[in-house]
N, C-alpha and C positions, 0 to 999 in steps of 0.2 A: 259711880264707884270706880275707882281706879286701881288696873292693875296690881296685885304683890308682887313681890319679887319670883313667888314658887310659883303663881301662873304662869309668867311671864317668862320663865327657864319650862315647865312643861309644853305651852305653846313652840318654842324652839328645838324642844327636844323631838317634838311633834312632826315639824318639818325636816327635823334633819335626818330622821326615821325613813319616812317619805323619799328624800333625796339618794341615800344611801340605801334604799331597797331595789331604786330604778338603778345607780350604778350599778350596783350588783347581778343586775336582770339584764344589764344591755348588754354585757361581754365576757365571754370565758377567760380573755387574754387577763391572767390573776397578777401579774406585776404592773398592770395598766391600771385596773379593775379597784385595787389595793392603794394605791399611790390617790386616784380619785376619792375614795372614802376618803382618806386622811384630807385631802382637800378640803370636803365638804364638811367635816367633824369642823376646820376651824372659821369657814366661811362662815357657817348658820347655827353651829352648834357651843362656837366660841370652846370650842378645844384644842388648843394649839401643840405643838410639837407633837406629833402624833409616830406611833414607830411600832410596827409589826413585825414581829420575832417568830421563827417558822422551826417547828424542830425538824432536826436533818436525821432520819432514820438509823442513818448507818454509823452516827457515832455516838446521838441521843445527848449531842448539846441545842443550845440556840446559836443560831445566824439569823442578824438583821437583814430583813427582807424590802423593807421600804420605810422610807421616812419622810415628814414632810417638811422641808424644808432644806434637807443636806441632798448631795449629788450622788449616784451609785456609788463613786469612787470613795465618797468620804465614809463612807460606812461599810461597805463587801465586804471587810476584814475581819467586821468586829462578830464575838462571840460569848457564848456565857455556859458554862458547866452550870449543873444541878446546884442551885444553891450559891452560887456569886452572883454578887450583887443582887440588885431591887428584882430585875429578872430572872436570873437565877432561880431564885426561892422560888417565883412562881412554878417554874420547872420540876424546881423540887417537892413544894407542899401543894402544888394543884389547887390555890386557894387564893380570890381575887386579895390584892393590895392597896390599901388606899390611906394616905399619908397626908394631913393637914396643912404640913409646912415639909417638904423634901429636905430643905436644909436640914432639917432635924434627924435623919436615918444615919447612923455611922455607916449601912453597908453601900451606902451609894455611890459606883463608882466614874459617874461622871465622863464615859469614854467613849459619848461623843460628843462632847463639849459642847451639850445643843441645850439642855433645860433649866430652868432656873429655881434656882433653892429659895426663893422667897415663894414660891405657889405651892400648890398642892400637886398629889401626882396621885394618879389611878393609874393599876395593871391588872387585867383580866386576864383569864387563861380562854384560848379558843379552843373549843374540843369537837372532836367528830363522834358519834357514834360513842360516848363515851374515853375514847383516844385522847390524850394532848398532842395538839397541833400546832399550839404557835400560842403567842403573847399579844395583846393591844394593850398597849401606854398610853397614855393623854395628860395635858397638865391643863386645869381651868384656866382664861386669862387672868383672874382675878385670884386676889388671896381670899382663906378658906371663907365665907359667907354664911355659916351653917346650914347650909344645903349641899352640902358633899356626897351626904349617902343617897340623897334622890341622882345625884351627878353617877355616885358608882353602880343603882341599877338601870342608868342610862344606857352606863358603857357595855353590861353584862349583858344588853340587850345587843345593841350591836356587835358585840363578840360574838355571841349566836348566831347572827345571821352572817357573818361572814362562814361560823362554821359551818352553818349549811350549805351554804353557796361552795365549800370547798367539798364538801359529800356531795352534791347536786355533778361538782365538776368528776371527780371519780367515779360516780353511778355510770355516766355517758362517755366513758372513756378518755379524757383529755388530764391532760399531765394537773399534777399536784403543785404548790408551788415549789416546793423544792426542786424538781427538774424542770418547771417554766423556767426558773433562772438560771438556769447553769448555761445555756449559750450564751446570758450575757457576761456570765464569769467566763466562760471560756473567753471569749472573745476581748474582755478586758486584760487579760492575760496575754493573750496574743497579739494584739495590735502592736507595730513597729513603731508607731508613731509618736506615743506617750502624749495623748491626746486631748489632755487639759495643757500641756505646755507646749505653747504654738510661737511658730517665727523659723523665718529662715535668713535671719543677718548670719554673719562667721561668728559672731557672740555663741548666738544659741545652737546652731548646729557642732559648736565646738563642745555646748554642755551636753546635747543627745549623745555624744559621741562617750564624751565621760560615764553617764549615765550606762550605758551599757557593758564598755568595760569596768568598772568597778561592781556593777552589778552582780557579777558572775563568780565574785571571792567574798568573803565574811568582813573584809577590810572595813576600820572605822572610817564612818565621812563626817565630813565639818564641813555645813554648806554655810555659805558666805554672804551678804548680800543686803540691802536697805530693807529695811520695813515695805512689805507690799507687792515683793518682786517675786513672790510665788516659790519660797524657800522652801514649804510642806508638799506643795507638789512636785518639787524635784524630787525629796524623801519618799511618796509617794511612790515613784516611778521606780525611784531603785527598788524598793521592795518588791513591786508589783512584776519585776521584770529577773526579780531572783532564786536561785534556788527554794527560797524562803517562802516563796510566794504564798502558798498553802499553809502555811502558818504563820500565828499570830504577828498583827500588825498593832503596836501600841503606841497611842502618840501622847504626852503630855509638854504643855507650856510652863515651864518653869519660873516667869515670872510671875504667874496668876496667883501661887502657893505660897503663903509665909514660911520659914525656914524649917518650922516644929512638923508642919501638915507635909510638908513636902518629900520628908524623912519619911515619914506614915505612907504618904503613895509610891513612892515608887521602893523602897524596901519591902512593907506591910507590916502586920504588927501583928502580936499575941494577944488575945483576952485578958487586960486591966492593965494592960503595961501603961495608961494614961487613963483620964480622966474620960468616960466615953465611950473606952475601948471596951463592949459588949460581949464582942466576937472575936475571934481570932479574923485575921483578912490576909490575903496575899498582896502583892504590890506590884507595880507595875514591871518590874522584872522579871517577876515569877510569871506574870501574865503571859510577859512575852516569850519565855521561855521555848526555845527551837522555832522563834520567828527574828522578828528585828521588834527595836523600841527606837522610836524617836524624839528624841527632849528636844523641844527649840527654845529660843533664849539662852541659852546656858550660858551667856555670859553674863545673866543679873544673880546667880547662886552665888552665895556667900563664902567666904573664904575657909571658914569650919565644916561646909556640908561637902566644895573642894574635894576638900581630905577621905570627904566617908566614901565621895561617888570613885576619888580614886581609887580607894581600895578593892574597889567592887569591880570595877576596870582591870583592874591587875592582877587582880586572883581569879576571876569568873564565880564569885561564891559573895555570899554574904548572909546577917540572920536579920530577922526579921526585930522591930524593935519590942524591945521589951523579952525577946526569946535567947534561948544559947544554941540552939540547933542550927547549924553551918549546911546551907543551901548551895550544890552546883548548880547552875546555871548554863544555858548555853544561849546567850544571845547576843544577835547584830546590832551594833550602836549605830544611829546616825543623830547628829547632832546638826544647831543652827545658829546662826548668831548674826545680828547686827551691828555688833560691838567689835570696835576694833581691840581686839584680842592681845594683839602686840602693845602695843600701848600700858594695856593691862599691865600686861607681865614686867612690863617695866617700872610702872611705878608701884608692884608689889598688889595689885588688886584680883590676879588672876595667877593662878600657881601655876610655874614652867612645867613643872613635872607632866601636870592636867592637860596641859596646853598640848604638848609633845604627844601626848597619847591621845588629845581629841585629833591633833591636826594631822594624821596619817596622809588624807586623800582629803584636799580641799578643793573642794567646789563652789568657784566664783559667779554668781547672778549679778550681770548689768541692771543698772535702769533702764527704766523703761526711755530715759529721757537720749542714752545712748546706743539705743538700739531701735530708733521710731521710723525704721523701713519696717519693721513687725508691727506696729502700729494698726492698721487697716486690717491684717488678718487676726490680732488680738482682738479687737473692737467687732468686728464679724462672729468670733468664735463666741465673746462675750452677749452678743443681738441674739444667738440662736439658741442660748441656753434661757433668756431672759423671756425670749419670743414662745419658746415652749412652756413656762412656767405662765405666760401672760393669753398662752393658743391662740395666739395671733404672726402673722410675719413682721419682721421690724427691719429698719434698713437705713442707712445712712445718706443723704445726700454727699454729694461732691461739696458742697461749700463747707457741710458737718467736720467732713474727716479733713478738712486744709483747717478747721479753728481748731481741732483736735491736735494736729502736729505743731501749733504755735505755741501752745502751752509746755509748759519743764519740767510736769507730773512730778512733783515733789512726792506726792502718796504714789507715786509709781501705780499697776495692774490693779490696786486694790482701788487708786483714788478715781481709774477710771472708769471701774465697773462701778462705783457707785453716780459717776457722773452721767455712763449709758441709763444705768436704772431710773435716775430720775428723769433726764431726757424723752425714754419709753413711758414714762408713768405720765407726763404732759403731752404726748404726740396722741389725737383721736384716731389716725389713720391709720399709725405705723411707720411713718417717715418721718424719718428726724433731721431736722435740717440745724442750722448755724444758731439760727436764732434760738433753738431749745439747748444749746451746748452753752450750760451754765456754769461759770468757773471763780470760783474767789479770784478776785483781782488782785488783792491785798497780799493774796499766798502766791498768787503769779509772780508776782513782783519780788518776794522775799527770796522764793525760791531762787528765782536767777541772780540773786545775788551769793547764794547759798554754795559750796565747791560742786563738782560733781563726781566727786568720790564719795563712796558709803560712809569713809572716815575724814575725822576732821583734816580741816585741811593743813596741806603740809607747810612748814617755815621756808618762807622763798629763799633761797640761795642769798647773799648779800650782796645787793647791787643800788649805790645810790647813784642820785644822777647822772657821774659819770664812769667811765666803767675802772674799775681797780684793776691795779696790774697784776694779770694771771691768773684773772677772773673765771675768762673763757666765757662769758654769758652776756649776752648783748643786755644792753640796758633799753629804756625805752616802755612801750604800752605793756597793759597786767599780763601777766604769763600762765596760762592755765597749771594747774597742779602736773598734768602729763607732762607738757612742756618742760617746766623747771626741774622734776626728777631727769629727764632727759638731756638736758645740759647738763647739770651735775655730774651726772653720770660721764657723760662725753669730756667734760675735764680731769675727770680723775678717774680719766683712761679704762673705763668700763668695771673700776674697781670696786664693789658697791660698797664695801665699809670705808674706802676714802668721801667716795660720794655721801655716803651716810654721814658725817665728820663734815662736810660741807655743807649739807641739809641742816646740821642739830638736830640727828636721828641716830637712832640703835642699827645696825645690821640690820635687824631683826624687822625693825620698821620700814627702811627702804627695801625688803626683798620681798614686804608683803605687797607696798605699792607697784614693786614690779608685776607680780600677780594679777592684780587687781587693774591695773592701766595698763594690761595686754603689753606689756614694753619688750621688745624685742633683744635680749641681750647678746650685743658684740663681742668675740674673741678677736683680742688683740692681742 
């Protein structure tokens, strides 16, 4: 007779019982302790995205406490009042949650851009003593199966035994998890280093430097930069290193959102102002309200939503859709973009006005491909986050990190932590030598034909075969984009709208390439 499917989820439920009672038993350290359960929920128990919410006595919201899959960094910040969002309510009505298909909840507010709206999703309430103490989330890997409710008194069961294990931890005197974690908040807080963004070229130690003075004023930023070069962990840092810190961090990608939803999250909306609209919700604004909000992409928003984020920009108020009630606001903008911006603005795709008011403080992120002295200590910083998640040491050979600097990372930081991980996921030992440094050949090659500016590349100066009279620009082999801005420049005597006019560029365009290609500008 061969297994059902409901034997066959009890037997695993069985084990993972099992597996999550010894965690439990081996160690009081509750942010180690916690981080392991959610481990083993998706090893044996096939529960994936797992995220533990801990109420904080002294102000009687949620803080995420551990999650598996995201970095401490990427979640500290986040929080939930009574009643927002899927966790929230838990907070509020003290009664397990369990949703068929997540996509389907209007209050779901998606901020940590970790679960997926095609599965199902369970939230439990952990309680002590009758007390609420915290939140367990889980989503099946699977859509819903009709075995849900035996899946939500799986999870009800281990929600209990973490809350004993948290009563077991306060009987015998040892910290609750709300103060296990505060050294590692404090200490996040405090570090100089900004310590997911690694490198010491003049590149980066120029953006640490940025990074700290702009941190220290409300100023809008516009960070700058290709696909991959770690533009949220600069936004990351400034928050982390600002007045703000203690308050809300809210990050949304605005090319993820079609125009109509996008308006809904980051305004929020009233009760029936749409088709949906159940509940009243607040929006990402109001979220962040006396913290910072960070939108990356802002240069795929539409030219009519433009207009609405301008306004919201320029007055500090806005209402919510579907309402008449006028919202102050008090919050720090930083913005991101891959898009060359100027460009935009030229051919009418991106509103000056916007532009003027994103671009206050812009901060430029090289590639990775012109800054590959930081290479070897990115690829390190990248082994010992991978090597923790894998509890093994991981390491590079010398011939590794020489085929690693030959490549022209077109995917820049992002293309190479996927090339370490798979690298580590083939190495039995933990060394990774040449031969596991596996790279598209196809994309090696394109790339280096490809500029190496973030923006398209520029109109070379006109030079044909021979040189024209009062040219000022030798003729001869391809001239890199920096190159040819810098003769230009140099003939029309450091002027940049002459040189602009030479290029077939705006001002506006050649003074972002100065930016951007580090160009040292002459007074003559």
């Amino acid at each position: 007779m061969s297994d059902t499917p409901s034997s066959l989820l009890l037997r695993s439920h069985f084990e993972t019982l099992t597996r999550v009672s010894q965690v439990l038993s081996r160690s009081l350290d509750f942010h180690h302790s916690l981080r392991e359960v959610l481990r083993t929920l998706e090893i044996t128990g096939h529960l994936s995205r797992g995220m533990i919410s801990v109420v904080d006595p002294g102000v009687g919201d949620l803080f995420v406490h551990a999650v598996h899959g995201l970095d401490y960094d990427e979640f500290r910040s986040v929080r939930y009042q009574p009643g927002e969002g899927l966790v929230g309510t838990i907070l509020e009505e003290r009664q397990t949650l369990a949703l068929p298909r997540l996509g389907d909840a209007p209050r779901f507010l998606d901020r940590l851009g970790l679960y997926d709206r095609e599965l199902p999703f369970i939230a439990v309430p952990i309680s002590v003593g009758g007390t609420l103490q915290g939140v367990l989330a889980v989503q099946p890997d699977d859509p819903d199966d009709g075995l849900l409710q035996e899946r939500v008194h799986f999870v009800e069961i281990l929600a209990n035994l973490i809350g004993q294990s948290v009563r077991l931890s306060l009987d015998t005197g040892h910290k609750p998890p709300i103060e296990a974690r505060d050294p590692l908040r404090r200490s996040a807080r405090q570090r100089p280093g900004l310590a997911n963004l690694v490198g010491q070229s003049v590149a980066m130690l120029r953006i640490f430097e940025q990074i700290r003075m702009v941190a220290k004023w409300p100023t809008t930023v516009l960070i700058r930069g290709e696909t991959g070069t770690g533009k949220e962990l600069v936004a990351n840092a400034i928050h982390d290193h600002s007045p703000r810190a203690r308050g809300p961090y809210v990050r949304l990608n605005c090319a993820s959102l079609p125009e109509n939803l996008l308006e809904s999250e980051l305004f929020g909306h009233e009760k029936g102002a749409f088709t949906g609209a159940v509940n009243s919700r607040k929006g990402r604004f109001e979220i962040a309200d006396g913290g910072t909000l960070f939108l990356d992409e802002i240069g795929e928003i539409s030219s009519a939503f433009q207009a609405k984020l301008l306004r919201v920009l320029q007055e500090g108020e806005l209402e919510r859709v579907g309402g008449d009630r006028t919202l102050k606001l008090d919050v720090r903008l930083i913005a991101a973009t891959h898009r060359d911006l100027e460009s935009a603005v030229d051919t009418g795709d991106f509103r000056e006005d916007l532009y003027y008011r994103l671009n206050v403080m812009p901060i430029f992120i090289p590639p990775l491909r012109e800054r590959l002295e930081d290479l070897p200590k990115i690829a390190k910083h990248l082994l010992d986050r991978l090597g923790g998640i894998q509890r093994r040491p991981l390491r590079l050979t010398a011939g590794a990190q020489r085929r690693l600097t030959q490549h022209h990372w077109p995917g820049n930081v992002r293309e190479l932590e996927n090339c370490l991980e798979r690298a580590a996921v083939m190495s039995d030992s933990g060394e990774i030598d040449a031969d596991l440094i596996r790279i598209d050949q196809s994309r090696e090659r394109s790339s280096r034909r490809s500029p190496t500016s973030p923006t398209p590349a520029v109109p070379a100066v006109p030079r044909a075969g021979v040189r024209e009279a009062g040219d000022g620009i030798e003729p001869g082999g391809e001239q890199s984009e920096r190159e040819r801005v810098i003769a230009a420049l140099e003939q029309a005597g450091w002027v940049q709208a002459r040189a602009a006019r030479l290029l077939g560029m705006t001002p506006r365009q050649i003074a972002y390439r100065v930016q951007i290609l580090n160009i040292e500008v002459k007074q003559i």
